[in-house]
N, C-alpha and C positions, 0 to 999 in steps of 0.2 A: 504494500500500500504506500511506503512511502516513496518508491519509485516512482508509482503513480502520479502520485500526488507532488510530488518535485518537479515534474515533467511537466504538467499542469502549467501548474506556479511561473516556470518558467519561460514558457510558452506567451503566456500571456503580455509580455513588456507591460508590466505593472511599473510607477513611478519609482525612482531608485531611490534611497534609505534618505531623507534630509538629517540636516545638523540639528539638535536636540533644543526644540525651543526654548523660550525664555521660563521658568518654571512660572506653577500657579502661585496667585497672589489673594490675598485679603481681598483686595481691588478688585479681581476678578471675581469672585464670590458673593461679594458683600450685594449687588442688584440683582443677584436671584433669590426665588422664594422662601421664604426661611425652612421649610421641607427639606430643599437639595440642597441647600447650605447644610442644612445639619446629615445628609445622605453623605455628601462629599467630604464635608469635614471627618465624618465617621471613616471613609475609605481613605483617608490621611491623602488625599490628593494636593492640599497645598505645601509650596516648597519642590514638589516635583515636577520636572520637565512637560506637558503634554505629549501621550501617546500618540502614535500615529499608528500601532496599530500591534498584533499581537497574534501568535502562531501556536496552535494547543493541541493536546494530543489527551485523549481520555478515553476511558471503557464507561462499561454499562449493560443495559439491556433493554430489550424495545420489543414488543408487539402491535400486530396491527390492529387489534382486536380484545374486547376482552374475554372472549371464550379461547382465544389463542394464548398455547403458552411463552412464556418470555423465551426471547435469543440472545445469546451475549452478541455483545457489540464493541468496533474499537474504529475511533474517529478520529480525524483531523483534520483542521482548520485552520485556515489563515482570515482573519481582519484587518482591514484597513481602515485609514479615513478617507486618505483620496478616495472619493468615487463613490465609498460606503460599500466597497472592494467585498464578498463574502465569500469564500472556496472553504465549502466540507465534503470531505467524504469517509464513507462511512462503507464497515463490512461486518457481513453476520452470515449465518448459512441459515437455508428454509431447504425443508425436506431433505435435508443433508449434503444440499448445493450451498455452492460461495455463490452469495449478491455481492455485488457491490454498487453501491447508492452514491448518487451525486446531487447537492443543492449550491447552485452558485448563484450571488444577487452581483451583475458585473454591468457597467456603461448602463446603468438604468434599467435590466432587464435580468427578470427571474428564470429561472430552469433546474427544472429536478429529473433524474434517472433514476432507474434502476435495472442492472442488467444482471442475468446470471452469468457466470463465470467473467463476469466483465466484457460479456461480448453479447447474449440473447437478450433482446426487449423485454424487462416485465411489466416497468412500469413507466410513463414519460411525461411532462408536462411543462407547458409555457404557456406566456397569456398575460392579463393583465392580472385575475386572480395569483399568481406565481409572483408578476413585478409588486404585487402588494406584501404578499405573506413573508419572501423572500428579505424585505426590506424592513419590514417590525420584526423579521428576527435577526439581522444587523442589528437593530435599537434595542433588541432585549440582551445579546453578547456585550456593548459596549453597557449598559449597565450592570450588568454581574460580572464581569469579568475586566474592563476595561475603562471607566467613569470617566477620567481625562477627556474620550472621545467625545464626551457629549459636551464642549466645551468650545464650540465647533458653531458659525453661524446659521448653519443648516437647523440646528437645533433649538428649540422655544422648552420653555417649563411655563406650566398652571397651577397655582398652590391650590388645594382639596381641604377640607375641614381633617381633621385629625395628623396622623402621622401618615401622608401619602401625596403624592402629587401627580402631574398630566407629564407627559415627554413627548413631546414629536421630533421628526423629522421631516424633513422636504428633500426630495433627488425627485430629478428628471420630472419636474411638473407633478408628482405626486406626493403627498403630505401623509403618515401615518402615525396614528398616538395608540397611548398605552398609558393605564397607571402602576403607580409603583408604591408598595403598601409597605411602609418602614418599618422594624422593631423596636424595643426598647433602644436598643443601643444603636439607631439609624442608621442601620442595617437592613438593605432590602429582604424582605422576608417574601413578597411575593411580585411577581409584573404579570398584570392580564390586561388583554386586547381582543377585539371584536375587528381586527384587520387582518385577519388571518380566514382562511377557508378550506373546506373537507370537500374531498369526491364522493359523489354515490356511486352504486354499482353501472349507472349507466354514462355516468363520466362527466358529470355536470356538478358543480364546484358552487360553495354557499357558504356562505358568510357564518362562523363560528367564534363562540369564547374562546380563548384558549389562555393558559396561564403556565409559570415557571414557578414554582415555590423552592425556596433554597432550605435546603435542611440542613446546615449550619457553616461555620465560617473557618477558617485557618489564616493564619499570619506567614509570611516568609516575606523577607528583607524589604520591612516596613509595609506592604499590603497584604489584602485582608483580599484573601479569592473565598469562592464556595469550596466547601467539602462534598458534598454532592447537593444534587436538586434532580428536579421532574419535570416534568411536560406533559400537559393534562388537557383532553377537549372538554370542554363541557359542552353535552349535547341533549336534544330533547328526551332522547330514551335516555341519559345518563352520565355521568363523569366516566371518561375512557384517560385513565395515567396510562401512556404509552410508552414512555422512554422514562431510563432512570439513568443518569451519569453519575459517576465520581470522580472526581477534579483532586489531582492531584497537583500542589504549587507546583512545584520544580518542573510538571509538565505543560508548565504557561510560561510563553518566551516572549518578553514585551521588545517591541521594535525589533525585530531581527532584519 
């Protein structure tokens, strides 16, 4: 995979590494919501340079269904900010074949694979349903894993009553939000969105809840990543947790 996945990356002439901006400041914080002030302060974002973007590599496991049993799972990812850049891929076996899954949010435009052995069609999609879901989940990565990014003109905040706030972004003419529900220690505990959408059996794509809950936090050289979280539809017949990752730091590479 990570052949794959190098080859990809590389492929693409993505913008080359820049010089490490000016870090965050008081100044910079101090006109946003008091929510994300207190979310950012919590992920100790000021004093450190702004990310431009971040390269991850995690297990897990994922079903499509909840009458299906789980599959492990082992992923990687790269983010950016130019562009709002997203390259994942991911592998698991069904029926005792290798998939290999692809979701890339790239030049304003979504697409997701799945092929067996990395070569048969299983599954495929592009659309604007894809440039939408693709791009609130860019906005859900740079909040759990990467805050710096949303730091970014592209980006607006809405302050919410309690300990939560609004986040959007704008690429390519389209605008997507999400809230983001704090914990004691303004720490995201959960981000859900309604800019995201599920297939039915007949291939027609509809607007869904869907949510990220983090089930708890680790520290390495000065930031605070998840220790694992989930990915959860909530749908009219029921809440479907689909995916469960665990995040391990030292397997998040900022700016490479």
């Amino acid at each position: 995979m990570l052949k794959r996945f190098s080859k990809e990356i590389a492929a693409l002439n993505l913008p080359a590494a820049q010089a490490p901006s000016a870090p965050v400041t008081e100044a910079d914080l101090r006109p946003l919501p008091a929510q994300v002030q207190r979310a950012l302060r919590a992920r100790k974002v000021e004093g450190r340079p702004r990310d431009e973007g971040f390269r991850g590599h995690f297990r897990g496991r994922f079903r499509r269904s909840a009458a299906e049993g789980w599959h492990a799972v082992e992923a990687m990812q790269l983010n950016c900010r130019a562009g709002h850049t997203r390259i994942f891929h991911m592998r698991m076996r069904l029926f005792g074949l290798p998939v290999y899954i692809r979701d890339v949010y790239l030049r304003g435009r979504g697409e997701m694979s799945a092929r067996m052995f990395d070569l048969f069609p299983v599954a495929e999609g592009r659309g604007e349903p894809l440039d939408v879901g693709e791009l609130v989940t860019w906005l859900n990565d740079a909040v759990l894993l990467a805050p710096s990014l949303l730091l970014d003109p592209s980006v607006t905040f809405a302050p919410r009553t309690g300990d939560s706030f609004e986040v959007a972004v704008t690429d390519s003419g389209r605008t997507v939000r999400a809230v983001v529900e704090l914990d004691a220690d303004g720490l995201p505990r959960d981000f859900h969105t309604t800019d995201r959408f599920v297939q039915d059996a007949r291939g027609a794509w509809t607007r869904a809840r869907w949510s990220t809950p983090v089930l708890g936090w680790r520290e390495r050289e000065g930031r605070l990543l998840p220790s694992s979280g989930r990915a959860v539809w909530h749908l009219l017949e029921g809440d479907l947790c689909y995916a469960e990752f665990a995040f391990h730091p030292e397997d998040v590479v900022f700016n490479p």
